[in-house]
Each structure stands twice: as structure tokens, then as C-alpha cells.
N, C-alpha and C positions, 0 to 999 in steps of 0.2 A: 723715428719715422712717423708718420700720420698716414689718414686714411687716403688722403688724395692721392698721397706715395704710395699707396698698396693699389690704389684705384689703375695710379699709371703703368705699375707693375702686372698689371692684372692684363692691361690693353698690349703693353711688348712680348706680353708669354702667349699671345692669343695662337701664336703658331706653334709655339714648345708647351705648352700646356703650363695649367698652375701647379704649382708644389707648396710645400711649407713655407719654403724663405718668403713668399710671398703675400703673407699676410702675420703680419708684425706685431698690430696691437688691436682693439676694440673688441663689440661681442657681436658673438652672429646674428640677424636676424629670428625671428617666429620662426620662418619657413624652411629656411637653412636648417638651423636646430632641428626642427624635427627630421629632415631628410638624416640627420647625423643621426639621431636616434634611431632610424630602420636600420642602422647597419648590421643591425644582431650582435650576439654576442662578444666580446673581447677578450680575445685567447691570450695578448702579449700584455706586458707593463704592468706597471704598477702602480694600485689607487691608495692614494696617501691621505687622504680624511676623512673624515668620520662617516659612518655611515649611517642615514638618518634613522629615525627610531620607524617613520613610518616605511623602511626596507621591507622587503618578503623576503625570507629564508626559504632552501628548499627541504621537504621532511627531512626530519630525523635531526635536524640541528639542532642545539643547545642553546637558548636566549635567554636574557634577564637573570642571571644566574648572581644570586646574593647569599651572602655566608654571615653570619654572624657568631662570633668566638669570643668566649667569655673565661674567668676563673672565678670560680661558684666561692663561696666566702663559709661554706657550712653544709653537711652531708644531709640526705635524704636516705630513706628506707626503712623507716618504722610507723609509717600513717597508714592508718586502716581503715580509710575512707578515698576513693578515689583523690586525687592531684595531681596539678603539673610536674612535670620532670625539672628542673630549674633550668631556662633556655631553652625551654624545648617550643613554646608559645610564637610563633610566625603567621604574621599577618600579608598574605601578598598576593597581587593583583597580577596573572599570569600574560603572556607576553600577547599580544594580540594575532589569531589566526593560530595560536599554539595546541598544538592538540591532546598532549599532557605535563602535567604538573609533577614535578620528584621531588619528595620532601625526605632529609636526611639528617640523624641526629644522632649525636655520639656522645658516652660520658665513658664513666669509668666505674667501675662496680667489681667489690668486695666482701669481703663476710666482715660481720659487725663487730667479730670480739664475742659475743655472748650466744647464739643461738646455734642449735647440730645441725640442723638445715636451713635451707635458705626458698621457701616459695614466695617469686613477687608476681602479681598479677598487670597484664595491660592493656592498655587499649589507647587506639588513633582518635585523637577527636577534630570533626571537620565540621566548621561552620556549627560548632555549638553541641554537635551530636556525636556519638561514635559509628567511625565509620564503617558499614556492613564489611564484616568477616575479616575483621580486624583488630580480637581480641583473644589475647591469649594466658596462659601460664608458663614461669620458665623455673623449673624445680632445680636446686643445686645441693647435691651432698657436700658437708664440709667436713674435712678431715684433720683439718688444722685453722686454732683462727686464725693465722697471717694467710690465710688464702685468699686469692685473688685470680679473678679472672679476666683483668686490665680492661681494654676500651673493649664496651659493646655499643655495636651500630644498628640503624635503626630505618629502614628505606621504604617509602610508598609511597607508589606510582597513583595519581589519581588521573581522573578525567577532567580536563580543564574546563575552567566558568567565566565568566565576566565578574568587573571588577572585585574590590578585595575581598577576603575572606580568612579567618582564621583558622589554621591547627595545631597542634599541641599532642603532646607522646605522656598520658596518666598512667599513674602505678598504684596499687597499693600492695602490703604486706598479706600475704594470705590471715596469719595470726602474728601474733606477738610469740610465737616460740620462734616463727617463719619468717625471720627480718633479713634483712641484710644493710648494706652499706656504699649508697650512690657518690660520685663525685671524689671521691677518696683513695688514695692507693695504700696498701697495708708496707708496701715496700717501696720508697724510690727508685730511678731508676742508675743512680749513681753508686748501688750496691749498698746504701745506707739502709737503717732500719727507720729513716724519719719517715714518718706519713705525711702527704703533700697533697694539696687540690691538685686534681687536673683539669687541665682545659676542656672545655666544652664547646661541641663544634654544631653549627647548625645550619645545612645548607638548602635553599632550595630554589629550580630553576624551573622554565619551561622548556616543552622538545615540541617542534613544527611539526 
């Protein structure tokens, strides 16, 4: 059908009113459209494309959420000088109008084989600096060297910024008695005694 067809359809309903059947094909008007746009809200049906990037969410929603997952190729935990966690480095430019930033970073950490304790030290670093009051120590007695204290996680909530910006999760060994062993499991999990990398998971998103 064509618009003349919707035109003449339009002129026989003038007593019965317009409905849907009656407009077939083409795009509304400026003026129309916006009248559709006052309608408020839309409680029924369902929106089937994409929704554009420049959308507003309302608080408390989760956007731009990006992971990245690796298998590390060689263990960490005997530098005794601050460095990156392997994966732990995220550069990213938070959602627009977002009001925080969650950055999250997971490995897997065991005792070394050689040392009776384990202290590693650490710290957040954001946009080059560590970020205030967000450094610590994690002391571990070892009682056995097949011990393991499988995936540690790793979470901070910042206050979001304009474009990108770097962070990163540093460690170092308190001493060389004080080591331990990142990225490594002393036990599989298929009940074998083989030692295996684990993955490493690094996610971070914005909240409205």
C-alpha cells in the first residue's frame, strides 16, 4: 500500500477513528514524532536494538563492563621492589555520567617451596600513584610447602574521571625469607600433584 492509500484510509476512518491498520508504511513527520515522544514512559513490549552508547542509565546500573583473562606463562613472588601483579595493568575510560569506577583482579597464590612464611606487601596504583589508603600487608603462616590458598581477589571502588586512565595491583616480598608464589597452584584441581597456571581474571566496569 502507499501513502495516498493510508491518506484515503485516514479520510474513511474520520468517523471511526484512526487505528494501526491504518498506516502501513513511511516515517512520521518532526512534529508527529515528537508528539510520540511525550508519551512517557513504555511499560509493555519489547525493544529489540541496540541501545545507543549516548543512552542514560538510571543510578546504581553497571556499564562498560570489560574483563580481561589471561594464563600467565611464569610465577611471581620473590621481587623486592615494588611491580605489577601480571594482568593486573587496566587502562580505561569510565562510562560517561558514571559515578564509580570497580576494578577487580584475581590470581592464584601459594607458598614457594622454600620459605616458613609468607609476607607480600601491596598497593593500588591509579593513574601512576598509589592510591590513598590503599596499601597493605597480607602475612601467611606455612605449615606445609604444598600449601595453597587458591584464588585471591582483589576489589576497588574508585570515584570516576574523564577519559582514560591507568591501574595496576603492585606487590613485593617483605624479604627473601618472606616470599611466596603468584599465578601457580601447588595442586590441580583434578586431584593430581601436577602444578598448573591459573587463569587470571581482570575486570573492570562503571556504576551510574
Amino acid at each position: 500500500m502507499t501513502r495516498a492509500r493510508d491518506m484515503a484510509n485516514l479520510g474513511s476512518q474520520a468517523g471511526s477513528g484512526l487505528d494501526a491498520s491504518d498506516i502501513t508504511t513511511g516515517t512520521l513527520g518532526n512534529t508527529v514524532q515528537d508528539n510520540v515522544t511525550r508519551l512517557g514512559t513504555v511499560t509493555v513490549g519489547t525493544y529489540n536494538a541496540t541501545i545507543g552508547s549516548s543512552a542514560t542509565f538510571p543510578a546504581g546500573h553497571i556499564v562498560k563492563w570489560e574483563e580481561v583473562t589471561m594464563t600467565p606463562s611464569a610465577t611471581q613472588g620473590t621481587d623486592s621492589s615494588y611491580i605489577d601483579l601480571t594482568g593486573s595493568s587496566k587502562a580505561y575510560t569510565p562510562a560517561t555520567g558514571a559515578s564509580k569506577v570497580v576494578y577487580e583482579y584475581r590470581t592464584m597464590f601459594s607458598h614457594d617451596g622454600s620459605d616458613v612464611n609468607s609476607l607480600i606487601l601491596y598497593k593500588f596504583i591509579y593513574d601512576g600513584s598509589a592510591f590513598a589508603n590503599s596499601n597493605w600487608g597480607a602475612y601467611r603462616p606455612i605449615s606445609d610447602e604444598n600449601t595453597s590458598w587458591g584464588y585471591q581477589e582483589f576489589k576497588f571502588v574508585l570515584p570516576a574521571w574523564t577519559g582514560a586512565k591507568t591501574m595496576s595491583l603492585q606487590y613485593r616480598a617483605y624479604n627473601s625469607s618472606y616470599e611466596g608464589m603468584f599465578h601457580k597452584t601447588q595442586h590441580s584441581g583434578d586431584g593430581t600433584s601436577t602444578n598448573i597456571f591459573a587463569k587470571i581474571y581482570q575486570v573492570t566496569y562503571s556504576v551510574m
